[in-house]
C-alpha positions, 0 to 999 in steps of 0.5 A: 395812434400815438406809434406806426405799427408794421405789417408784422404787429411789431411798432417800429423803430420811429427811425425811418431815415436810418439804413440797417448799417447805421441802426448796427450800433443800436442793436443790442444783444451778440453786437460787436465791442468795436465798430473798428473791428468789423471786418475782423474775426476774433483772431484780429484775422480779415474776414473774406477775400479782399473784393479786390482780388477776386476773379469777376467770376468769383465776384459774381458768385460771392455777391450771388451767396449774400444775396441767396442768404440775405433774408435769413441772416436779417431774420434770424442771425446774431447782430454780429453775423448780421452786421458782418453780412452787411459789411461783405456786401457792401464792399463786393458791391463797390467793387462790382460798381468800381468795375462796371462804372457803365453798368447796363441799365435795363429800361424797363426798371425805371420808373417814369419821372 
């Protein structure tokens, strides 16, 4: 077999060592002109609540809605929307973890060494 095949019947994209976030630029189609403007709508306005000024409550609930969604953006949204999506979480994310440095870690998650 000269390429992997996914579960899906789709031939991969031979770039493994490759996060979503990395691939953005590749994807071709609704992508955005300006990586530099991600975080931006169209208007040049910031797209979201800056994390930072978020409740822990209100942190909590809007990681809680990206990741209710996540599946059917990576499905099925525009790779704008999909690169958006990707921003957003990844700065609630960090500044969940800016917050909770010594977040508990339930042991039976851990894999043994």
């Amino acid at each position: 077999m000269t390429g992997s095949v996914r579960e899906d019947g789709f031939p991969s994209s031979g770039s493994t060592d490759m996060s979503p976030e990395q691939r953005v630029p590749e994807w071709g189609g609704d992508h955005l002109a300006d990586p530099a403007d991600a975080g931006t709508d169209l208007d040049g306005d910031a797209l979201g609540v800056d994390p930072t000024e978020l409740t822990d409550e209100d942190l909590i609930r809007e990681m809680h809605s990206l990741h209710r969604t996540r599946l059917d953006t990576l499905r099925h949204a525009a790779d704008s929307a999909l690169a958006n999506h990707l921003r957003r979480t990844a700065e609630l994310e960090t500044e969940y973890l800016a917050r909770h440095p010594g977040r508990e870690v339930d042991p039976s998650r851990l894999r043994d060494a």
